[in-house]
N, C-alpha and C positions, 0 to 999 in steps of 0.2 A: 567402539560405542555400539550397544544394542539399545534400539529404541521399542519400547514394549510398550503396546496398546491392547488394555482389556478395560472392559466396564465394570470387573468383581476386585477391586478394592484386595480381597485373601488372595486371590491371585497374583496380581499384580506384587503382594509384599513377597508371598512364597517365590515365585519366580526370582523377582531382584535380590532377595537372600542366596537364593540357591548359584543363581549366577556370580555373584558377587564372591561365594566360598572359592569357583573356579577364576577369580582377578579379575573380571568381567567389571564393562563400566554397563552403567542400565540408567536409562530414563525411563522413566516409566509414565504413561499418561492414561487418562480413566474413560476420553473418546477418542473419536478423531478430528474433531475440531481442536481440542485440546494439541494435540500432536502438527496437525496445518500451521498452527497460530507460533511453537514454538520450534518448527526443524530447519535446520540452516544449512542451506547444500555445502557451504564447507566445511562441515562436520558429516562426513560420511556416515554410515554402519549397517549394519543389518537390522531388517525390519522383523518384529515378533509381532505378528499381529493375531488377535484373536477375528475368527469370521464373522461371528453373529454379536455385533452391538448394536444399540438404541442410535438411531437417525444413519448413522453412516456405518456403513459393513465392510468387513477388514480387506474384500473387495471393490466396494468403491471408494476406499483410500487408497488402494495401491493405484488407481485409477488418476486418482486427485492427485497426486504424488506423480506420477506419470505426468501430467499435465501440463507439474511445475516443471517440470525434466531431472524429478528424480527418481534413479532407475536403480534403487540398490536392492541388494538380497532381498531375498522374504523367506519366513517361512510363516503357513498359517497354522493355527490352534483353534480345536474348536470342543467344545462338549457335546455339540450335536451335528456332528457330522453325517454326511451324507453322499452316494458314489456322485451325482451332480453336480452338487457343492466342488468335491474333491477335482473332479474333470474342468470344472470351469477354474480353479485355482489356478492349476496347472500350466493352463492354457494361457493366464492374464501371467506366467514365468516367475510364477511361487516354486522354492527350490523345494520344498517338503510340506506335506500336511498331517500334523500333529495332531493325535485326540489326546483331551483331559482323563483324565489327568497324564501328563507328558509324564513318558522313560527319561530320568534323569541321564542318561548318558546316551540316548537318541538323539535328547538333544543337543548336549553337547558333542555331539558329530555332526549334527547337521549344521549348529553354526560354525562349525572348523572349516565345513564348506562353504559356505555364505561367506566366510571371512575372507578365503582364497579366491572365490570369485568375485570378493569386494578389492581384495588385490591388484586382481590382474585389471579389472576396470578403472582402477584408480591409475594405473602404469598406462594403458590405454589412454585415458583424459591428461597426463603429464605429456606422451608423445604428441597426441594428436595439438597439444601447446604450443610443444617446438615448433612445430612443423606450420604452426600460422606467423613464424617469423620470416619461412622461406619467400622469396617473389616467386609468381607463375612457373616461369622458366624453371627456376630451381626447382621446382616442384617438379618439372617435368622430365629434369634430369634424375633425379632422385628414383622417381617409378622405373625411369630404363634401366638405372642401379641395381634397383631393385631384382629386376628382371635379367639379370648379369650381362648388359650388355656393357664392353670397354668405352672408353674415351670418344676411340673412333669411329662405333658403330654408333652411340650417340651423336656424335656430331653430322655424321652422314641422315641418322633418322629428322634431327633439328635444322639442319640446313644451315649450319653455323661451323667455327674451326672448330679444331680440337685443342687449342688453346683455350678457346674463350668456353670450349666444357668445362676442361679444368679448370680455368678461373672460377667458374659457377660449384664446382667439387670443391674447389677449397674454402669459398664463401660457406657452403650445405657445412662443411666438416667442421666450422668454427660454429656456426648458430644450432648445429646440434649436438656439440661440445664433444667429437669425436672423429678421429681421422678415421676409423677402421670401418672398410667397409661394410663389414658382418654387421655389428653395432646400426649402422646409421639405415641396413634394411629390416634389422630387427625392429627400429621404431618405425620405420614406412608400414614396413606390416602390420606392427601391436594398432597399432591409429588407424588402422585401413578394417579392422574388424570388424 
């Protein structure tokens, strides 16, 4: 899903054609009230925002959005850009800043990366899931997992047997739907970002 926000009406349909020739899905909205009023955190995607509209600027939506605790791609557009403008984008973790009229195939690189970075965050927010099924303890066995330490140097660092680790390892390995231990620090870690 790409959610497109411009106040120019010819913009907005050229864009959503052009995206749409590459498969692309597009909402497109004309402010960002408009956009507030209808984005749903679980519909992810990348943000197309233009910088300079009427009441709210395609920086204080990423603001406002931020707020909600939605943190996905951006990339800004603008027709009057400017190096401040560009530095402050940047800054608020706009992946690219676009002048009008957009390089059709700029941009479709830059949202291949917005997409891939909307990816691994969405894998990130599935881990970081799991892992609110764990209790404390498992939690805490999990990090020393992590940290390759065995059975018995966990149980020595917990103060507890090395049975009653394993039992807490085999509890972790069923609620995060994998025995293997690469697997189960690659989600401690993706979640830990």
């Amino acid at each position: 899903m790409i959610y497109l926000v411009d106040d120019d009406l010819a913009v907005r349909e050229a864009m959503t054609l052009l995206l749409a020739t590459y498969g692309k899905e597009v909402t497109a909205f004309p402010d960002a009230a408009h956009l507030l009023a209808h984005v749903e955190k679980s519909k992810p995607g990348v943000m197309l925002l233009d910088l300079r509209m009427p009441a709210i600027s395609g920086l204080q939506l990423l603001k406002k959005l931020e707020d909600l605790g939605i943190r996905w791609p951006a990339i800004m557009i603008t027709g009057h850009g400017d190096v401040e403008a560009c530095r402050r984008a940047f800054k608020a973790g706009v992946v690219d800043f676009l002048a009008k009229p957009v390089d059709e195939h700029l941009l479709m690189e830059t949202i291949a990366t917005c997409e891939a970075a909307l990816d691994e965050l969405l894998i990130c927010h599935e881990n970081s899931q799991l892992l609110k099924h764990l209790t404390s303890r498992e939690r805490e066995v999990i990090e020393l997992v992590s940290k390759g330490f065995g059975s018995k140097d966990i149980a020595a660092a917990l103060d507890v047997s090395v049975r009653t680790v394993d039992s807490h390892r085999a509890s972790i390995a069923t609620k995060l739907g994998t025995p293997a231990v690469a697997e189960q620090t690659r989600i401690w870690l993706m979640a830990h970002r």
